[in-house]
KEGU-344735 format. One record per residue (C-alpha): x, y, z; residue in three letters. Coordinates in nm, 3 decimals, padded with zeros to 5 digits. Layout:
BEGIN
NODE  X  Y  Z  rest
NODE  X  Y  Z  ALA
...
***
This chain:
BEGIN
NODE  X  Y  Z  rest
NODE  00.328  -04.301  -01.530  UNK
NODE  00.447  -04.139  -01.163  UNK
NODE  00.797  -04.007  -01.214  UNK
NODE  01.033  -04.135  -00.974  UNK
NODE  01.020  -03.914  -00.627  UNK
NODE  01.428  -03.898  -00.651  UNK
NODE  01.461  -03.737  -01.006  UNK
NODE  01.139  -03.509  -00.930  UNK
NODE  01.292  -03.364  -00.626  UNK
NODE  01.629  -03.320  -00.819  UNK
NODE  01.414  -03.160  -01.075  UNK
NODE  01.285  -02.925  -00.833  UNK
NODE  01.620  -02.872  -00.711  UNK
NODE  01.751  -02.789  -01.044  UNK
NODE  01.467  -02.581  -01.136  UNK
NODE  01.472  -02.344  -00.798  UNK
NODE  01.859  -02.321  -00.879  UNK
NODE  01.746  -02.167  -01.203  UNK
NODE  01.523  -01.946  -01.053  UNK
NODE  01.764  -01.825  -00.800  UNK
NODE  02.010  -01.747  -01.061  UNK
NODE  01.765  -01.550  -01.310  UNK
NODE  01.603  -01.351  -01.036  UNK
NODE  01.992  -01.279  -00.879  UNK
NODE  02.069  -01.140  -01.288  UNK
NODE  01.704  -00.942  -01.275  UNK
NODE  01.768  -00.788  -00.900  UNK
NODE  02.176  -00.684  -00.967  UNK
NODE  02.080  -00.531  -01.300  UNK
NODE  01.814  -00.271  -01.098  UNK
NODE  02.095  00.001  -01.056  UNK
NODE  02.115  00.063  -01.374  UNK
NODE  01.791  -00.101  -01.596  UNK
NODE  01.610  00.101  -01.753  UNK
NODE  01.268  00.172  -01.494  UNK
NODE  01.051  00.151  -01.779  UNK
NODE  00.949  -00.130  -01.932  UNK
NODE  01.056  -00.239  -02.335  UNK
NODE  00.727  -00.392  -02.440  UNK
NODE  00.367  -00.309  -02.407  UNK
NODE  00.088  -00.537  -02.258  UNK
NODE  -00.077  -00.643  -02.584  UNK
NODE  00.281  -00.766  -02.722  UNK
NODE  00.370  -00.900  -02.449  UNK
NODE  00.046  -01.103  -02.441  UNK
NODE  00.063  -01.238  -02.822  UNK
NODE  00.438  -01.360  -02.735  UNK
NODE  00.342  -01.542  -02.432  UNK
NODE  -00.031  -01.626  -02.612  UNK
NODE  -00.021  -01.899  -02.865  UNK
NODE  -00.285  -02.180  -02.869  UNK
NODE  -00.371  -02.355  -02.550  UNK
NODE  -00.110  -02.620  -02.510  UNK
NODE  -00.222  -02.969  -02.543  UNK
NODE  00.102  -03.147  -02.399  UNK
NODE  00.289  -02.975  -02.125  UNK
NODE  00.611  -02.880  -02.137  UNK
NODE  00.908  -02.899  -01.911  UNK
NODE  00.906  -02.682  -01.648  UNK
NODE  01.265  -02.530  -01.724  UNK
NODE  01.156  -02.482  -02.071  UNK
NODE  00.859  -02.263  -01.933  UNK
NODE  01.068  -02.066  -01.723  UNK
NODE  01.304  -01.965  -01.943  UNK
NODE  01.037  -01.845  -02.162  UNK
NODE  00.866  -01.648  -01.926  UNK
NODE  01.179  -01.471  -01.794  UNK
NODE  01.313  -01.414  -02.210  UNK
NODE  00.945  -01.261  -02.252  UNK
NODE  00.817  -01.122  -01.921  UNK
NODE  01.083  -00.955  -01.786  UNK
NODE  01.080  -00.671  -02.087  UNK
NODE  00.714  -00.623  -01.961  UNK
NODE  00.840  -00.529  -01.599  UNK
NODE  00.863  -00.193  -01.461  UNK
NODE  01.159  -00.136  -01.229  UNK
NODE  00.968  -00.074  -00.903  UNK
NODE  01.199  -00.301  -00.725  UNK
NODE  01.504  -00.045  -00.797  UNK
NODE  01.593  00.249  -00.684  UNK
NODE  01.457  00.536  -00.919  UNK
NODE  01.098  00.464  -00.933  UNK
NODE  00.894  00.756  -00.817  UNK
NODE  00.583  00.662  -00.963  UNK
NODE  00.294  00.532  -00.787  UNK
NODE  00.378  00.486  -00.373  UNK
NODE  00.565  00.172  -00.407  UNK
NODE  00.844  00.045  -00.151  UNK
NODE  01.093  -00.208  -00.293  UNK
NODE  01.120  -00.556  -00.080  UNK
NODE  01.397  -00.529  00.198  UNK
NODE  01.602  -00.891  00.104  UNK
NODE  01.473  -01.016  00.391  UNK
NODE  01.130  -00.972  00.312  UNK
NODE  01.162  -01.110  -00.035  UNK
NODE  01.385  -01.406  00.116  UNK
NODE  01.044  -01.491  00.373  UNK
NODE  00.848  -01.411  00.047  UNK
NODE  01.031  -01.706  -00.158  UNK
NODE  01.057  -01.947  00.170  UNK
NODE  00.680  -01.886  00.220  UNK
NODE  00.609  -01.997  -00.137  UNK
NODE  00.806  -02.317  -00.118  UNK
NODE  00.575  -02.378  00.209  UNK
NODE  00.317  -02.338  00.066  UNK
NODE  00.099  -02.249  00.401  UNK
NODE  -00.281  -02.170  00.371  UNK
NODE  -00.261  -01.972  00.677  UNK
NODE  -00.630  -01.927  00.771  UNK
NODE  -00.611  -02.118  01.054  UNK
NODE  -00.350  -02.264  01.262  UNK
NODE  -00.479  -02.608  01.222  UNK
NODE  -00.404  -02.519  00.840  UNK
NODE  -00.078  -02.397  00.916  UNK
NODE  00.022  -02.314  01.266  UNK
NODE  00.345  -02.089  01.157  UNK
NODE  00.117  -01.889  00.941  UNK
NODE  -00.087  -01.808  01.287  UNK
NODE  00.196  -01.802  01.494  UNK
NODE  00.424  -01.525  01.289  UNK
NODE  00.051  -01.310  01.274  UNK
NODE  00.049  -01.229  01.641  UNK
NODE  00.419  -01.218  01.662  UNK
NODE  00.371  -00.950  01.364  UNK
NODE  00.107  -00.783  01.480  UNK
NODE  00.225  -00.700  01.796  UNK
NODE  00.573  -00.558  01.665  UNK
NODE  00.333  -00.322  01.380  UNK
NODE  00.151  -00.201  01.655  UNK
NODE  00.401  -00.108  01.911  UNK
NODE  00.614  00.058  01.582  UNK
NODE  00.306  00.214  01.509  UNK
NODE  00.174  00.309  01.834  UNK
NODE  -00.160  00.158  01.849  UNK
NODE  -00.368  00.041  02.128  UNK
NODE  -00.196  -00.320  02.226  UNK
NODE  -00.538  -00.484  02.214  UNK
NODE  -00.622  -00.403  01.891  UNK
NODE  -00.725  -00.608  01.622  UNK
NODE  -00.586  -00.674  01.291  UNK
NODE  -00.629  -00.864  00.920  UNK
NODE  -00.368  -00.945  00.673  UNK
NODE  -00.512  -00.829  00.414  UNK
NODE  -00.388  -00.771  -00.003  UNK
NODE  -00.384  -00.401  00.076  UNK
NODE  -00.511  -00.048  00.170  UNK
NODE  -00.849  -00.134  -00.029  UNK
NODE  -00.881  -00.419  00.137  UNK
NODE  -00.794  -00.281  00.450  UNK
NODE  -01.064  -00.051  00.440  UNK
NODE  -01.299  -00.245  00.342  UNK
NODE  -01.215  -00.491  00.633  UNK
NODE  -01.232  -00.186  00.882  UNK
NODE  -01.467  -00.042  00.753  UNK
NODE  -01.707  -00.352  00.790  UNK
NODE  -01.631  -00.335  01.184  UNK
NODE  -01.733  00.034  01.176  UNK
NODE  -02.051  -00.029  00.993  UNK
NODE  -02.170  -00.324  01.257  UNK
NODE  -02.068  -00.141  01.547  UNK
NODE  -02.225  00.234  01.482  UNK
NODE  -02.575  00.064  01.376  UNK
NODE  -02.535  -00.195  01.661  UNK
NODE  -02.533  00.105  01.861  UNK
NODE  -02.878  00.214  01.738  UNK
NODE  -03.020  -00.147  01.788  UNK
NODE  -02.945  -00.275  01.443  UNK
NODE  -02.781  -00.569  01.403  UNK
NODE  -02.631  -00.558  01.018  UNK
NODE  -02.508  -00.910  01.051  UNK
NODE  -02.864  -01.066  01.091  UNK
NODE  -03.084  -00.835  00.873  UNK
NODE  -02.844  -00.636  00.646  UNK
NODE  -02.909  -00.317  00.558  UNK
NODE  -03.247  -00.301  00.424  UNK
NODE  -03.461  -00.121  00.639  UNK
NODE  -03.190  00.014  00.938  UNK
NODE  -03.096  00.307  01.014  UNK
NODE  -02.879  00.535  00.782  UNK
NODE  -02.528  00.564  00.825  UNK
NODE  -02.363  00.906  00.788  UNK
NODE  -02.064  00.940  00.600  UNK
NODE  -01.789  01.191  00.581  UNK
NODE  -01.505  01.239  00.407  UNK
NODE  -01.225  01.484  00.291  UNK
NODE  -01.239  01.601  -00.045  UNK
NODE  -00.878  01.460  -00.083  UNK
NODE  -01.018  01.123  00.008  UNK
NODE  -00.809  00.860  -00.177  UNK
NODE  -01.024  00.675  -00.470  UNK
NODE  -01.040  00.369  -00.273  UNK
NODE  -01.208  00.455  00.012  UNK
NODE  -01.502  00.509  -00.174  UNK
NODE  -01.446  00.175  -00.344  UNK
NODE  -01.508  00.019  00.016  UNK
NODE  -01.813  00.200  00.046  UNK
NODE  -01.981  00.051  -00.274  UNK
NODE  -01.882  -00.267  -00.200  UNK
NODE  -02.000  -00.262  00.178  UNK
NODE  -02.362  -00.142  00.032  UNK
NODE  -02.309  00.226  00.166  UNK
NODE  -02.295  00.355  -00.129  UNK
NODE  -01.994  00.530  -00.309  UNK
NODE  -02.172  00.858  -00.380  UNK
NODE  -02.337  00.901  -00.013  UNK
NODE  -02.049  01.002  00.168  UNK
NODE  -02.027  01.425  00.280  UNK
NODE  -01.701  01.526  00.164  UNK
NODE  -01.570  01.813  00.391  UNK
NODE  -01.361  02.060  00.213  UNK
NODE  -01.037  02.064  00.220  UNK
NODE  -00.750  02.358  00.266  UNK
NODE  -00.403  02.395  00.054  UNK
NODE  -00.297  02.067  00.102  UNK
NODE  -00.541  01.842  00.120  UNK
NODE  -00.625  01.851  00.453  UNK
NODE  -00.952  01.833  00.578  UNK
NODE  -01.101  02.122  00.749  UNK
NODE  -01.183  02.069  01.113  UNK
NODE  -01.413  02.363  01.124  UNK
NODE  -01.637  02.236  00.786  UNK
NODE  -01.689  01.891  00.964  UNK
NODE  -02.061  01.866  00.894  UNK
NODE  -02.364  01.817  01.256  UNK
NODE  -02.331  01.449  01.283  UNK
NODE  -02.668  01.285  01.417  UNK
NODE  -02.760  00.907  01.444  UNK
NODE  -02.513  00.622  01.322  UNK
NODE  -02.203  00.756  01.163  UNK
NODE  -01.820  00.721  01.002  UNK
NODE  -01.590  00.981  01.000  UNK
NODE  -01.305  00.890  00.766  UNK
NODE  -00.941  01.079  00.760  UNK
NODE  -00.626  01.073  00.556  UNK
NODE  -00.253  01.055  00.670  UNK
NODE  -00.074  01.106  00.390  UNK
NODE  -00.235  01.236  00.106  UNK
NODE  -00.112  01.076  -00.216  UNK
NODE  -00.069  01.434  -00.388  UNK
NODE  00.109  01.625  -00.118  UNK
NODE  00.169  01.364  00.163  UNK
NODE  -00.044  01.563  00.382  UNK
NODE  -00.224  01.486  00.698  UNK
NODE  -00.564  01.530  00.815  UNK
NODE  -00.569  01.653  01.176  UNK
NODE  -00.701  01.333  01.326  UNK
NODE  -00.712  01.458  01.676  UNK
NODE  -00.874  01.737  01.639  UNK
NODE  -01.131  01.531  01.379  UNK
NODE  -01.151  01.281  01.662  UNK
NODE  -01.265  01.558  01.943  UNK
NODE  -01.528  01.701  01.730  UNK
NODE  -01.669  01.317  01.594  UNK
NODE  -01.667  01.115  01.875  UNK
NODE  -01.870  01.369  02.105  UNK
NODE  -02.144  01.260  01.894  UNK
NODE  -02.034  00.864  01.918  UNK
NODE  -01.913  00.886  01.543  UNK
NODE  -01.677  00.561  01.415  UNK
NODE  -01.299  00.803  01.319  UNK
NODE  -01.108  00.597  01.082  UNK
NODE  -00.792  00.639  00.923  UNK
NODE  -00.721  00.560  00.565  UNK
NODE  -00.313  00.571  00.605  UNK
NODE  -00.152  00.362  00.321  UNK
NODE  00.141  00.472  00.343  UNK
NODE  00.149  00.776  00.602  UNK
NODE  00.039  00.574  00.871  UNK
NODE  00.431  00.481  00.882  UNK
NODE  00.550  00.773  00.966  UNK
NODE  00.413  00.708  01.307  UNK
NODE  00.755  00.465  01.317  UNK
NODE  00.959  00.830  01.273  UNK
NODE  01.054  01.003  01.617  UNK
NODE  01.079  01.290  01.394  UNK
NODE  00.763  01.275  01.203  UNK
NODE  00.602  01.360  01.573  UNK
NODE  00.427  01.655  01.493  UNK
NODE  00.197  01.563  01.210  UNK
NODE  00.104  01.235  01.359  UNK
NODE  -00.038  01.308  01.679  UNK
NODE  -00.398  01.191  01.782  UNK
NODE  -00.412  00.907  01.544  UNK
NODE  -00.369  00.693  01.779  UNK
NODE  -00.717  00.774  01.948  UNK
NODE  -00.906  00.671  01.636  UNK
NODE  -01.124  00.360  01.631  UNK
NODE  -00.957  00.187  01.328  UNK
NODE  -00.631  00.188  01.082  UNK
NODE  -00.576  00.083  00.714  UNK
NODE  -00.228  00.077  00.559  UNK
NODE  -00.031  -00.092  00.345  UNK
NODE  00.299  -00.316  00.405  UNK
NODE  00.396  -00.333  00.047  UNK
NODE  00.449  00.049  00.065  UNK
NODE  00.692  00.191  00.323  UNK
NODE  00.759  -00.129  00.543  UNK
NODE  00.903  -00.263  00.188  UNK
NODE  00.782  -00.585  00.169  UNK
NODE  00.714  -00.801  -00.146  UNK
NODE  00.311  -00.703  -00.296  UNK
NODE  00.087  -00.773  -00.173  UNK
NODE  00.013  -00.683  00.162  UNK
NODE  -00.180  -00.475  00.369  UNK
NODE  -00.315  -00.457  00.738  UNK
NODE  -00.670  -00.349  00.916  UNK
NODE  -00.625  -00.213  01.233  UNK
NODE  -00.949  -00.208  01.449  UNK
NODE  -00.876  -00.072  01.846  UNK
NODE  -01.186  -00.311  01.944  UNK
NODE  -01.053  -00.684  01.828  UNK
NODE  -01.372  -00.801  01.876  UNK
NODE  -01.554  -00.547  01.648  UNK
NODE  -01.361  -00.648  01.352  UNK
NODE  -01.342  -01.083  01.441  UNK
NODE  -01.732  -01.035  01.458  UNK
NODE  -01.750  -00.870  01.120  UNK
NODE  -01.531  -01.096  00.981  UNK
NODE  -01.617  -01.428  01.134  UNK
NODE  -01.647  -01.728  01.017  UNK
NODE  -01.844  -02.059  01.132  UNK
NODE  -01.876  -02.435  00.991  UNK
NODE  -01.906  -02.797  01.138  UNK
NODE  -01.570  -02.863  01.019  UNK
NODE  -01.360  -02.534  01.114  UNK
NODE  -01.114  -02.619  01.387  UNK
NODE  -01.243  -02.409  01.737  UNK
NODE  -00.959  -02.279  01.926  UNK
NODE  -00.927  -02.061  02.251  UNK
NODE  -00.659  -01.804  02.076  UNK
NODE  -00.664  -01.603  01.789  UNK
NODE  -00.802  -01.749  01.431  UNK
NODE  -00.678  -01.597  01.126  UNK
NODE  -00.996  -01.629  00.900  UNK
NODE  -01.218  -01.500  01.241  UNK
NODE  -01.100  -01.156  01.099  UNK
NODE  -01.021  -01.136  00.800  UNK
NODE  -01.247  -01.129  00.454  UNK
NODE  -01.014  -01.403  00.260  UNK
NODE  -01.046  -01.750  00.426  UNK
NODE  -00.807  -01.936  00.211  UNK
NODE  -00.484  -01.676  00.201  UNK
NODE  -00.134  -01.697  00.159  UNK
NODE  00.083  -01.638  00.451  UNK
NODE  00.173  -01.238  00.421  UNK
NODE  00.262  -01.237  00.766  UNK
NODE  00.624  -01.390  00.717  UNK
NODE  00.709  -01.113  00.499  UNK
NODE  00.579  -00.851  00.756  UNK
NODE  00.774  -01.051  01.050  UNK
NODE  01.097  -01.055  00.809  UNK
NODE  01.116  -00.698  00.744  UNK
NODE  01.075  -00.604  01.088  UNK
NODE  01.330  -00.878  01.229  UNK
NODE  01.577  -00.745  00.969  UNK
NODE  01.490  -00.363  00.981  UNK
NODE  01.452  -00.349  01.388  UNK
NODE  01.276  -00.020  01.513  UNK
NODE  01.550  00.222  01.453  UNK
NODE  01.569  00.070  01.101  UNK
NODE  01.235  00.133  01.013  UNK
NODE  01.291  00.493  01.147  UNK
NODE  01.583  00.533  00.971  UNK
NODE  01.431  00.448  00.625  UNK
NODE  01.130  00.654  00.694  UNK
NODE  01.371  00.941  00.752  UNK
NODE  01.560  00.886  00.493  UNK
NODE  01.270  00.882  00.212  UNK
NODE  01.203  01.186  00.325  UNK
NODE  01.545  01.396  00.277  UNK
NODE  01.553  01.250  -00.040  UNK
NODE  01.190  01.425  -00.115  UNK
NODE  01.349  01.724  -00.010  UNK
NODE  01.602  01.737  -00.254  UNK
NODE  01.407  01.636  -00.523  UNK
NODE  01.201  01.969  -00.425  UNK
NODE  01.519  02.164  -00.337  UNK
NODE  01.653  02.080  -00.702  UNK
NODE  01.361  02.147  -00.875  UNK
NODE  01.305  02.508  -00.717  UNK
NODE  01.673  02.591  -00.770  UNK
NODE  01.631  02.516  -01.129  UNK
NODE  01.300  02.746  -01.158  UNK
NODE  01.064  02.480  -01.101  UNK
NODE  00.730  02.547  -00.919  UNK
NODE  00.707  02.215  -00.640  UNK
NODE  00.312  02.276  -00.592  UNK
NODE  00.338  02.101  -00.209  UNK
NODE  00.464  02.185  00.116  UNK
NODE  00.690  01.873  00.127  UNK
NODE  00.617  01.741  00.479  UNK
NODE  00.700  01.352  00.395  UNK
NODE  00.784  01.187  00.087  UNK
NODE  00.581  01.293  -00.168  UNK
NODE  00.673  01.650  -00.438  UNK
NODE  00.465  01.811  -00.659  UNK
NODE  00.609  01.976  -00.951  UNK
NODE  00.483  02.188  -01.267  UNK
NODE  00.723  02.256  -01.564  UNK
NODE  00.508  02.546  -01.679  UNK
NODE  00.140  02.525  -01.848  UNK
NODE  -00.015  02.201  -01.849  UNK
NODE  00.067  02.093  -02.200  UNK
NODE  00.470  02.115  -02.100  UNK
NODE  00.425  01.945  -01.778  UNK
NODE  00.250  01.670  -01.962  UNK
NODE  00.537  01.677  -02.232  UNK
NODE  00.782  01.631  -01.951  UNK
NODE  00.639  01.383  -01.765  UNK
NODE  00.608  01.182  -02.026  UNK
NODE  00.939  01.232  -02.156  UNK
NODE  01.084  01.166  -01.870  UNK
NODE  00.869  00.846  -01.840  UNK
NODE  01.024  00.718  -02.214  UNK
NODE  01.395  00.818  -02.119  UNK
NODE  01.377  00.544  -01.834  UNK
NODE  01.620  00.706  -01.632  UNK
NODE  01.400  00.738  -01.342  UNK
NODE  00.999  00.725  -01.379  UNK
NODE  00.752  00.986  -01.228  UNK
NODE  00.387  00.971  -01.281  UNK
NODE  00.103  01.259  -01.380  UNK
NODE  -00.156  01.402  -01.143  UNK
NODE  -00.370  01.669  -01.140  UNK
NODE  -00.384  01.922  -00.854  UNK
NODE  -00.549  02.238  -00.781  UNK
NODE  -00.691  02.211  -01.125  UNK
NODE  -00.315  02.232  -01.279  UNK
NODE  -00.130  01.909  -01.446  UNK
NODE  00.116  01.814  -01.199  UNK
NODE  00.451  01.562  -01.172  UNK
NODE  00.443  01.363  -00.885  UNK
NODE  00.719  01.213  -00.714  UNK
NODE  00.739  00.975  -00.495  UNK
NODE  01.013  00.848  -00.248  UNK
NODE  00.951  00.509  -00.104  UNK
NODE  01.210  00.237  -00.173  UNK
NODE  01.475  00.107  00.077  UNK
NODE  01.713  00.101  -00.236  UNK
NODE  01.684  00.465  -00.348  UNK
NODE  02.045  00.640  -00.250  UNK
NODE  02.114  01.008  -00.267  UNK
NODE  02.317  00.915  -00.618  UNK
NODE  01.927  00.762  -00.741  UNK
NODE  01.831  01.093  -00.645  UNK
NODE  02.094  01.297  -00.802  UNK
NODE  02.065  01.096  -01.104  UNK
NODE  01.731  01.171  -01.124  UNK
NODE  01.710  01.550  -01.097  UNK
NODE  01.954  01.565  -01.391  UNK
NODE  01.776  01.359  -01.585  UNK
NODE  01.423  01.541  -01.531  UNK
NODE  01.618  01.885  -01.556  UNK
NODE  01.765  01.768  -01.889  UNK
NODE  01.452  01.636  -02.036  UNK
NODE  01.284  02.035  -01.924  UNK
NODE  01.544  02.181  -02.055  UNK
NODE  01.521  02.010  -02.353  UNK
NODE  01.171  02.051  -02.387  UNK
NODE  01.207  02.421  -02.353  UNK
NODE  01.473  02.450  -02.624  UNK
NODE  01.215  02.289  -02.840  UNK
NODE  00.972  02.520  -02.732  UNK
NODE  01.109  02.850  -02.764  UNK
***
């Protein structure tokens, strides 16, 4: 039987209400939770995995269970002390547009599906690239993130460089065309390569230039580029937040009509910094841009954006056609993107901007930044060796030999406190911080350092 439309929408009502009230508890207990979680996937999963229900059950009665259980299995990313993996927070804003969007409910791969979801893309798009300072006419998807995003780019660099050379990937594929070269730092993030396999390239093809101290790739190692090629760079390593020196890459590639792209998850932001000048410079002349929103723009995961400076490079790599598709004279969503069906990330993108205005933006940027430095300032007072030359917001620190950075780290992990992750760099075990959130204060910061100096000191007690 249909229940009646009155008591189901004061059931939703109720149930929203609920909602509001749980997440409010989960989001004002961030200061001081605990950033690690209590329970482990494989508990978490027999709590929440009994038999496969046969009869529903209300859907408060749901919710309270999953918010008793699932909220011991959450990391908090959201609050100000993680350092782990590059993760912003979500500027309220962001997360309000987040929770409107859901209600909505827009499939926003086309306007005729949803025209706000089209509308608040170019709106969005525009305001990224003037923050970022990218050619106007570029091109862009909303995509899940910097994998993604490369991919997506990096689909518009493969049919343009062999459309160059008379092959038209689209049409025949690859079989039998011309061979693309790659290059690529040695520092190349993991991902990258990810988008090769899955573009057919091949994740083991690529030329990796050597690097120098930090990561950045050497202008004068760049390899003789003949024929159809990519050239991809960094900004903002995920070790030592370094860049690659895309302008010079770009002089050097592009004399022999090479494809420069720019894998800049989270560095690409820094662009939005007037005084982050220096190590940004010449980006902007590169042929395509992946980053991620979710990271320093602070919006809700996931989201991520592909950049290409010819639009109509990327809506030809990406487009899509069918009888029943809607044809319009401006811009289509799914023409340029790889997800037809997709929520509507471009609210949350719109939101944080609206809310965060350019100086905003700047302003966190900046701030993320001073905070890295006095996580590296502290450290080195207390005898620490910080590994990096800390140029944005990332810090790389050894406690010692590798066994009692490990012993750290992961002490420091279990006293929850703040949470830092493990790398490896230079061949050494490393701590690596990372300073990304909206949320984090100098106190988060101050907080921290005692807490990681404790746990080394404590460590070295037990030690000696």
């Amino acid at each position: 039987m249909r229940a009646d439309t009155s008591e189901s929408r004061e059931s939703i009502r109720e149930l929203l209400g609920d909602v509001r009230e749980r997440a409010a508890r989960f989001l004002e207990s961030l200061p001081e939770r605990r950033v690690n979680a209590a329970r482990g996937a494989d508990d978490l999963a027999q709590a929440l995995g009994d038999a496969l229900p046969r009869r529903g059950r209300p859907a408060s009665e749901v919710l309270e269970q999953l918010d008793k259980i699932g909220s011991q299995g959450t990391v908090a990313s959201a609050g100000p002390r993680y350092f782990g993996f590059v993760t912003g927070g979500a500027v309220p804003a962001s997360l309000a547009a987040n929770w409107l969007a859901a209600a909505w409910d827009q499939n926003a791969f086309s306007e005729a599906s949803s025209p706000i979801g089209a509308g608040v893309e170019s709106v969005a798009l525009r305001w990224v690239l003037e923050l970022l300072d990218l050619p106007e006419t570029s091109g862009a998807a909303f995509v899940t993130g910097a994998t993604m995003a490369n991919f997506a780019a990096l689909a518009a660099a493969r049919r343009s460089v062999l459309l160059a050379h008379g092959w038209d990937v689209d049409r025949t594929g690859l079989h039998g065309g011309p061979e693309i070269t790659l290059v690529a730092g040695e520092q190349a993030h993991a991902t990258l390569f990810k988008a090769f396999g899955m573009l057919g390239l091949g994740r083991e093809r690529a030329i990796r230039v050597p690097v120098d101290g930090q990561g950045r790739m050497r202008v004068d190692a760049l390899p003789n580029i003949a024929g159809p090629a990519i050239v991809c760079t960094q900004v903002g390593d995920v070790n030592t937040g370094a860049f690659d020196p895309v302008g010079a890459i770009c002089d050097a590639a592009k004399q022999e009509g090479a494809w420069v792209h720019v894998d800049g998850a989270f560095g690409l932001w820094a662009r939005a910094s007037p005084q982050l000048g220096a190590p940004v410079e010449g980006i902007e002349r590169a042929d395509s841009w992946a980053t991620d929103a979710h990271k320093w723009l602070n919006v809700p995961y996931d989201s991520g954006l592909a950049i290409v400076r010819d639009a109509d490079a990327l809506r030809r790599a990406m487009s899509l056609q069918a009888a029943y598709l809607p044809e319009r004279a401006g811009r289509e969503p799914f023409d340029y993107t790889p997800e037809s069906s997709r929520r509507a990330r471009g609210l949350e993108i719109w939101a944080a901007i609206a809310s965060l205005g350019r100086d905003g933006l700047a302003e966190l940027v900046e701030r993320c930044c001073r905070h890295a430095q006095r996580f590296a300032e502290g450290l080195r007072g207390a005898g620490c060796e910080v590994l990096n030359d800390v140029v944005l917001n990332q810090v790389l620190v050894s406690f010692g030999d590798d066994r009692t950075t490990s012993e750290v780290i992961r002490r420091v992990q279990r006293d929850g406190t703040c949470w830092c992750g493990g790398t490896l760099w230079g061949g050494r075990t490393a701590m690596r911080i990372s300073v990304s959130s909206w949320a984090t204060t100098s106190d988060d910061v101050e907080r921290s350092l005692a807490a990681i100096l404790n746990v080394v000191r404590d460590v070295a007690r037990k030690r000696g």
